[in-house]
C-alpha positions as CSV (number, residue, x, y, z in Angstrom):
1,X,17.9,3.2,22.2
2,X,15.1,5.7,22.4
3,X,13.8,6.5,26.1
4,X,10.9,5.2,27.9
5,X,8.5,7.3,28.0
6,X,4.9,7.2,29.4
7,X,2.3,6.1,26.6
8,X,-1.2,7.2,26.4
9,X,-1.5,4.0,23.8
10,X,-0.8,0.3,23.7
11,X,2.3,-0.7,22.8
12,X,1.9,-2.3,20.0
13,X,0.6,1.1,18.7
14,X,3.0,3.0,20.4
15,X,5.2,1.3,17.4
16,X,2.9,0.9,15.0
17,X,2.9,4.6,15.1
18,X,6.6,5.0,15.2
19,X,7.0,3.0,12.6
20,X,4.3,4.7,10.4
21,X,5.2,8.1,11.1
22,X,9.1,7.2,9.9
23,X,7.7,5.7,6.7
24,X,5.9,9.0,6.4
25,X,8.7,11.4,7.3
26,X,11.3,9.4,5.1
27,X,13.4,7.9,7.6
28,X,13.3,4.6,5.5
29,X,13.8,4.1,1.9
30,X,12.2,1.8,-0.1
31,X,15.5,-0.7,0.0
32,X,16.1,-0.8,3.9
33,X,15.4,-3.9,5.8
34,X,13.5,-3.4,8.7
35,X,13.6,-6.5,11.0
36,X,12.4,-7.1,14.9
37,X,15.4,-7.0,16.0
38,X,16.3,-3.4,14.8
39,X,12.6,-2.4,16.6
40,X,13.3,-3.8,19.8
41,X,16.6,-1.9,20.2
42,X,14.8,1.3,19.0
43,X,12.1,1.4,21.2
44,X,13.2,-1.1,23.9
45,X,9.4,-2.9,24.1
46,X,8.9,-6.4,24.3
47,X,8.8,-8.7,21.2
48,X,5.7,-9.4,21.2
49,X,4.9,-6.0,21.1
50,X,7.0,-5.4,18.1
51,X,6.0,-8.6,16.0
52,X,2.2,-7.1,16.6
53,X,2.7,-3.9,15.4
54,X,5.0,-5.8,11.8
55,X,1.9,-7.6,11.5
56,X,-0.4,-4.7,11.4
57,X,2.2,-2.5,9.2
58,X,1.4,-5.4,6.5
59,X,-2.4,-5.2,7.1
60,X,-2.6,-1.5,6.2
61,X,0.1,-1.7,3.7
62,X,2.7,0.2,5.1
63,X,4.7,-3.0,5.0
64,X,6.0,-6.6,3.2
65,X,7.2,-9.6,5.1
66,X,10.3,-11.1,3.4
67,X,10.4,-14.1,4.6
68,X,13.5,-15.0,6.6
69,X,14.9,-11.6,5.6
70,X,12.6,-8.8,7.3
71,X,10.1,-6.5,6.1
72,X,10.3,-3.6,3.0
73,X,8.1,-0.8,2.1
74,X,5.4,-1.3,0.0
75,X,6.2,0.5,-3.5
76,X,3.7,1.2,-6.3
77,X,3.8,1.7,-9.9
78,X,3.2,5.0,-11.9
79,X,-0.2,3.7,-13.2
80,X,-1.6,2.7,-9.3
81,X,-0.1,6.2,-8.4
82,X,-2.2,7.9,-11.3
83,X,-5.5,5.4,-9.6
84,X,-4.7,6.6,-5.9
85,X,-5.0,10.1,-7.2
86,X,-7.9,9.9,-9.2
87,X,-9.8,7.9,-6.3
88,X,-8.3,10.6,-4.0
89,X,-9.8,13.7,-6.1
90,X,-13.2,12.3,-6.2
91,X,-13.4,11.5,-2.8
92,X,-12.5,14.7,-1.5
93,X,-14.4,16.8,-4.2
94,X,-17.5,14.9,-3.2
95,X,-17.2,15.3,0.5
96,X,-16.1,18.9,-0.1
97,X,-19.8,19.1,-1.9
98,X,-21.6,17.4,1.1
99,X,-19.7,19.2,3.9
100,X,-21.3,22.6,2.1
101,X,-24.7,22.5,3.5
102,X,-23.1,21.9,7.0
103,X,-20.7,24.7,7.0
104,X,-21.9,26.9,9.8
105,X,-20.6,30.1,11.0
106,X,-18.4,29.0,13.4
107,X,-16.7,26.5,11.4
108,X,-16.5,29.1,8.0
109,X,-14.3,31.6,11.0
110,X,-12.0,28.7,12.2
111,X,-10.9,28.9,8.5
112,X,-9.4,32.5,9.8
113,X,-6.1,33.6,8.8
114,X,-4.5,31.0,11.2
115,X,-6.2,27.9,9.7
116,X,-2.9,27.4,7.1
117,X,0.0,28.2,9.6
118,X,0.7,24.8,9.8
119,X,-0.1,23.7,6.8
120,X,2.9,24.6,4.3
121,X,6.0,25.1,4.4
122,X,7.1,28.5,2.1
123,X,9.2,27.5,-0.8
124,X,12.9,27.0,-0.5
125,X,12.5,25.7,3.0
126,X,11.5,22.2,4.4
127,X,12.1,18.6,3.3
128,X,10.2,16.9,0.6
129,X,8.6,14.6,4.3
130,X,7.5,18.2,5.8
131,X,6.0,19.6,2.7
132,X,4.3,16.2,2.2
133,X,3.2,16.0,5.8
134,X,1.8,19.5,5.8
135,X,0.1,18.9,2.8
136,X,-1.5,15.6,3.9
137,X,-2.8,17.7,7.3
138,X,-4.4,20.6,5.0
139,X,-6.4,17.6,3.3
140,X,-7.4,16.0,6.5
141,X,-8.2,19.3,7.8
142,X,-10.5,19.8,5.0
143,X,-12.0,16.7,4.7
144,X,-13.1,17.0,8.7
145,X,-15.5,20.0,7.7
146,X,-18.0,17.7,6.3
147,X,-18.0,16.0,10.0
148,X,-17.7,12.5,8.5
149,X,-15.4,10.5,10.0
150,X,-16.0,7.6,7.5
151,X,-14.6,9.9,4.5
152,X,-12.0,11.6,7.4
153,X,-10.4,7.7,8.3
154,X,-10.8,6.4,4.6
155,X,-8.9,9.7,4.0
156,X,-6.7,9.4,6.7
157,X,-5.8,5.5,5.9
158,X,-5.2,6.2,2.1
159,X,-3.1,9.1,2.7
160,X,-0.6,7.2,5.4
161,X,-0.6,4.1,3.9
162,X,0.8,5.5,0.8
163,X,3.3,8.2,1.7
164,X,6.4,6.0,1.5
165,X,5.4,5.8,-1.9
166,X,4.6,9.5,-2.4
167,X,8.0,10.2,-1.2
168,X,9.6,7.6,-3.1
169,X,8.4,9.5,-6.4
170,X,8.3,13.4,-5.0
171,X,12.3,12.9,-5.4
172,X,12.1,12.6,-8.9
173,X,9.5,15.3,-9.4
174,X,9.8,18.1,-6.5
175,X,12.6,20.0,-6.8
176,X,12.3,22.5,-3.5
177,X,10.8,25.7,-5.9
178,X,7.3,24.6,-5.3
179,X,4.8,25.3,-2.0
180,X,1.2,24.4,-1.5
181,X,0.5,27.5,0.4
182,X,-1.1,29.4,-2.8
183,X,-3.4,26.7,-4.2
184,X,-4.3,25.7,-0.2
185,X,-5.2,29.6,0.3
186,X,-7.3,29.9,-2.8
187,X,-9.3,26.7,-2.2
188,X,-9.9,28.4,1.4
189,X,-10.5,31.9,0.3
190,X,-13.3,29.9,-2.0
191,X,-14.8,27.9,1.0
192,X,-15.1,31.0,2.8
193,X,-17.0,33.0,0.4
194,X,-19.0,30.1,0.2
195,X,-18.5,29.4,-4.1
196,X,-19.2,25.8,-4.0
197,X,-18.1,25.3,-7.9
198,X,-14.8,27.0,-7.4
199,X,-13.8,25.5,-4.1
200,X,-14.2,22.4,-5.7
201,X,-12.2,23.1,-9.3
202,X,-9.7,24.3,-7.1
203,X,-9.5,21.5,-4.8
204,X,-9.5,19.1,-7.7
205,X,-7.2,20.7,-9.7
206,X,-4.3,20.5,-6.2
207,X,-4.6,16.9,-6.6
208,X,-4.3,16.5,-9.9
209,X,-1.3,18.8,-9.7
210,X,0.7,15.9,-8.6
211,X,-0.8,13.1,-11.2
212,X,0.2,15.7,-13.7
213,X,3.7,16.5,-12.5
214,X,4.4,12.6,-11.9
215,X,3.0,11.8,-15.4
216,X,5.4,14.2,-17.3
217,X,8.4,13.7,-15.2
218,X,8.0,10.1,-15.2
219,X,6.1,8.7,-17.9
């Protein structure tokens, strides 16, 4: 049973975010059961609490209610994978565009050398759930330039919600000799000197990197 600890949130978000975060980080694989009971000996909170959070989990997609049984992941197939990614790409690419015009000094020297420390992990090192995490942060962090927080929690929502799937498939295609850390620093590199058209081919073209890999491994 995990300790109490003192929570800035409800508690019905309080595991709600648990939860999510384990999706994320692989702690569950697409076949476990996850059930109240399990929760409320993990994170000793009322039941209540618990069943609150399930219910929300299924709102947002993290989640299915098997009835009787428990809940699953939700799992997707190659071609909504290939539609998340494609809706992904031109969402980013066109707030990329608008955030342009905005980009004032102060926000071009926050991309500094320090901006990508914590967003890669260099190859050979780190699980398929940190490189994934890492990369979804280097998105976000992107994404926030524009100051939209419409695009930023459409982002943010898309990203989550689908990561047990991302993981589910970045077994069968990453195979630990890759890192995001050169296309993430050339997409920056580009932002910073301010080439619109080549931050955004190179932007595009990361995302597609993973349609592309899926589709050939996969397919």
């Amino acid at each position: 049973m995990e300790q109490k600890v003192e929570r800035a949130v409800s508690t019905k978000q309080y595991v709600y975010n648990q939860v999510a975060q384990d999706i994320i980080t692989g702690v569950y694989s697409p076949d476990t059961i996850i059930t109240e009971s399990m929760l409320l000996r993990k994170y000793d909170v009322s039941r209540v609490s618990v069943r609150e959070a399930l219910i929300e989990l299924c709102k947002d997609n993290y989640l299915r209610s098997i009835p009787r049984t428990g809940y699953m992941l939700v799992t997707y197939s190659l071609e909504e994978a290939i539609n998340i990614i494609d809706f992904r790409a031109d969402l980013e690419v066109c707030n990329l565009r608008r955030s342009f015009p905005r980009l004032t000094d102060e926000k071009i020297n926050a991309l500094g050398p320090d901006f990508l420390s914590g967003y890669f992990h260099p190859v050979g090192q780190g699980t398929i759930a940190e490189h994934w995490t890492a990369n979804m942060n280097f998105h976000l962090a992107l994404c926030s330039l524009s100051g939209n927080k419409y695009v930023y929690e459409v982002l943010s929502k898309l990203l989550y919600r689908n990561s047990s799937y991302f993981q589910y498939f970045y077994e069968n295609v990453w195979d630990g000799h890759y890192s995001f850390e050169g296309k993430h620093k050339k997409i920056v590199t580009a932002v910073i000197e301010r080439d619109l058209e080549k931050a955004c081919d190179l932007l595009r073209s990361d995302i597609n990197d993973v349609k592309n890999s899926l589709i050939n491994r996969l397919k």
